[in-house]
Structure formats: structure tokens, C-alpha cells
C-alpha positions as CSV (number, residue, x, y, z in Angstrom):
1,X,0.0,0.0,0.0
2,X,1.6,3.3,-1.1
3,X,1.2,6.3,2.0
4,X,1.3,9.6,1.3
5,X,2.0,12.0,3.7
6,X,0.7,15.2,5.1
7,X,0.5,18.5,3.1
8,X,-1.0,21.8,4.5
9,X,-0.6,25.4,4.3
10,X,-1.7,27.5,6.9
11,X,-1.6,31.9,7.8
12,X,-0.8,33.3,10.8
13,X,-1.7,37.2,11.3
14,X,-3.9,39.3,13.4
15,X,-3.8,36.6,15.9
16,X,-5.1,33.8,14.1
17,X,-4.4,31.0,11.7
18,X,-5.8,30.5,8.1
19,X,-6.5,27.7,6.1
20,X,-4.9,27.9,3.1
21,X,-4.9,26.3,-0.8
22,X,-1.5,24.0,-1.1
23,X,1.7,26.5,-1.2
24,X,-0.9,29.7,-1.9
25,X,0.3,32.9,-0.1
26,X,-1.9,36.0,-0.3
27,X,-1.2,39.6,0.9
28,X,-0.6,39.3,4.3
29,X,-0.6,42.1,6.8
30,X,2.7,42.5,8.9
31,X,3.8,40.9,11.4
32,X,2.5,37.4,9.7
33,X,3.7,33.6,9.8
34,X,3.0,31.6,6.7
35,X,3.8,27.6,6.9
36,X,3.6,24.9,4.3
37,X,3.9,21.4,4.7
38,X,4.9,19.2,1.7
39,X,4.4,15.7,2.1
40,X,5.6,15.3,5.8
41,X,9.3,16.2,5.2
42,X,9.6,19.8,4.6
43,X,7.5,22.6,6.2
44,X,8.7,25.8,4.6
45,X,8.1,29.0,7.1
46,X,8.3,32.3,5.6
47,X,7.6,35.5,7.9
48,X,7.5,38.7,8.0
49,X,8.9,41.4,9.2
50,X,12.3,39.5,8.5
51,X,14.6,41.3,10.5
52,X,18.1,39.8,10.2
53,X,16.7,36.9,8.4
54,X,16.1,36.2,5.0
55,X,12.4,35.6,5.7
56,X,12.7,31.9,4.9
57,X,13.6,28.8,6.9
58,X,12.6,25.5,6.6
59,X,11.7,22.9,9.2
60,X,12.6,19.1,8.8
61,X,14.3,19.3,5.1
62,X,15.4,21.8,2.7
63,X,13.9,21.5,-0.8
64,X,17.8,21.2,-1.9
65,X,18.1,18.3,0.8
66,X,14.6,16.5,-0.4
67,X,15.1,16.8,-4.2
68,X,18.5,16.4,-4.5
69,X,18.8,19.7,-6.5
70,X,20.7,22.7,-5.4
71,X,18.8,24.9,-7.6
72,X,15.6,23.8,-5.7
73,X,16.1,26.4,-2.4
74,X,18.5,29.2,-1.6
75,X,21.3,28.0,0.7
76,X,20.0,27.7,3.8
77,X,21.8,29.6,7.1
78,X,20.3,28.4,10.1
79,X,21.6,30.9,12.7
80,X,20.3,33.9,10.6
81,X,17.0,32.5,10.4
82,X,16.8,31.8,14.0
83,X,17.7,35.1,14.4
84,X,15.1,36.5,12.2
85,X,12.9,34.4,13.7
86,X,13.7,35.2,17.1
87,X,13.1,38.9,16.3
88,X,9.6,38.0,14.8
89,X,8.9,36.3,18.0
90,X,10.2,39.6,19.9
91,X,7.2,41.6,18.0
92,X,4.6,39.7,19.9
93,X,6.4,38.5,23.1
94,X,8.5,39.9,25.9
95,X,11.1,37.5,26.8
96,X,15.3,36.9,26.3
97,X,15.7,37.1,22.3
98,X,18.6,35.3,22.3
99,X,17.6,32.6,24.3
100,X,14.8,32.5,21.7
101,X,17.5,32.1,19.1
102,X,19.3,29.3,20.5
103,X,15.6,27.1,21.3
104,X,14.5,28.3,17.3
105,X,18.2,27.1,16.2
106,X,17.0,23.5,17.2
107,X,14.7,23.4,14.9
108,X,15.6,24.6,11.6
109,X,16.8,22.2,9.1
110,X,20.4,22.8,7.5
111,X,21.2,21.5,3.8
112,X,22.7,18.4,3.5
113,X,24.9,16.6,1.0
114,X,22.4,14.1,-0.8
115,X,25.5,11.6,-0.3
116,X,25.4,11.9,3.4
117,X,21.8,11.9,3.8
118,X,20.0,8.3,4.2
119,X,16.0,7.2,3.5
120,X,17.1,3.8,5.7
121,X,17.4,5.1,9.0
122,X,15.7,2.9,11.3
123,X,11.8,4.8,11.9
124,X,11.9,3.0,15.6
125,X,14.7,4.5,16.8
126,X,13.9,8.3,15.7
127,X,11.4,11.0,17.8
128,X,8.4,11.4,15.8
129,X,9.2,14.7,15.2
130,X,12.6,13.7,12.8
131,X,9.9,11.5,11.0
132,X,7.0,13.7,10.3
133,X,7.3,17.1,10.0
134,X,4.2,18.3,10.9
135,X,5.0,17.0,14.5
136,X,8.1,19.1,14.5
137,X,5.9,22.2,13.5
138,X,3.5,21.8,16.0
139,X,6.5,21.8,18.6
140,X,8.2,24.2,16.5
141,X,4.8,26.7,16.9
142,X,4.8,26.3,20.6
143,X,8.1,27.9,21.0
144,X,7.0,30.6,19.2
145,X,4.2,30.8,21.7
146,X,1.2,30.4,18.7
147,X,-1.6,27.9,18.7
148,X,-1.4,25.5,16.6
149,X,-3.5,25.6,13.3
150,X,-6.0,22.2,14.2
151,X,-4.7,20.2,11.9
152,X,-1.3,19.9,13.6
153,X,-3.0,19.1,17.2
């Protein structure tokens, strides 16, 4: 039997998630969160403002990680986005930004050589969250102090 796996898209502004169409992004009004999850390996987050970031991370794989194609993402740089990140979570939160940075850090995914990375890991051995992304972004969403859209809980 052939499994697929999760896909979603979701908005977060003015205090509240959206449901969105697979990979749609609309107008948004600042400061917003937009997530989509392909196939239960790669959730890309973009946000805005982006602050030191780029305004793009990803959680679980990169899309040059996944497909095996450099041209597929930008480069990814993990400590920038945290940082980014961390300063979007400074817009709706009072709290230490840089201990924010180093708890966000944790979960952003890096690029990997597609000659280091390996499908065969053993599944029992590994936290849900390595194996399906969307459990990572629910965990991900809590430490950014947002609700989770209800298709994550």
C-alpha cells in the first residue's frame, strides 16, 4: 500500500491561523507567519517582518536536501533565520531574544549533501518529530508561543 504524507498550508496574522490552498500565499498584513507542509518532510516557514533573516527557513528538510537539487532552495543559514525568527517572535512576546535564538536554532533544518543523507534510517529508533514534520511544526509553533493551526493538534 503506497502512503502519502501530510500536506497543509496555513496563515498566521492578526492573531489567528488560516486555512490555506496547497503553497498559496496571499497579501498578508505585517507581522505574519506563513507555513507549508509538503508531504511530511519539509515545512517551509516564511515571515515577516524578516529582521536579520532572509524571511525563509525550513523545518525538517530543505527542498535542496529533499530533491536532490541545489537549484531547488536558496542556501539555507540556520543561525540567521533563528535570528530573524527570534526577532519575529520579539514583536509579539517579551522575553530573552537570544535565548529564543538558540531554542528556534534546534529546529531549523540545514542542507545536506544528498550523499550523506539516508531514507534507511531505522523509523523506531527516531522522535516522531525527525519522522513527520508536521509534529516538528506543531512543537516548532509552541516555541514561538502560537496555537497551533487544528490540523497539527
Amino acid at each position: 500500500m503506497f502512503a502519502v504524507g501530510f500536506f497543509g498550508t496555513y496563515a498566521y496574522e492578526n492573531g489567528q491561523w488560516t486555512t490555506l490552498s496547497e503553497g498559496q500565499l496571499p497579501p498578508l498584513t505585517e507581522p505574519w507567519l506563513w507555513i507549508d507542509i509538503h508531504d511530511s518532510d519539509i515545512t517551509s516557514v516564511v515571515y515577516a517582518p524578516a529582521g536579520p533573516g532572509s524571511g525563509v527557513a525550513y523545518l525538517g528538510l530543505t527542498p535542496r536536501t529533499y530533491f536532490e537539487n541545489p537549484d531547488a532552495s536558496d542556501p539555507t543559514d540556520v543561525a540567521r533565520e533563528a535570528s530573524g525568527l527570534a526577532a519575529w517572535w520579539a514583536l509579539h512576546h517579551e522575553g530573552d531574544v537570544a535565548a529564543k535564538q538558540a531554542e528556534i536554532v534546534g529546529y531549523l533544518a540545514e542542507d545536506e549533501d544528498p550523499d550523506d543523507f539516508s531514507w534507511d534510517e531505522d523509523v523506531d529508533e527516531i522522535d516522531n518529530a525527525e519522522v513527520f514534520v508536521e509534529v516538528k511544526t506543531a512543537r516548532f509553533l509552541g516555541a514561538l508561543g502560537l496555537p497551533v493551526p487544528y490540523d497539527l493538534s
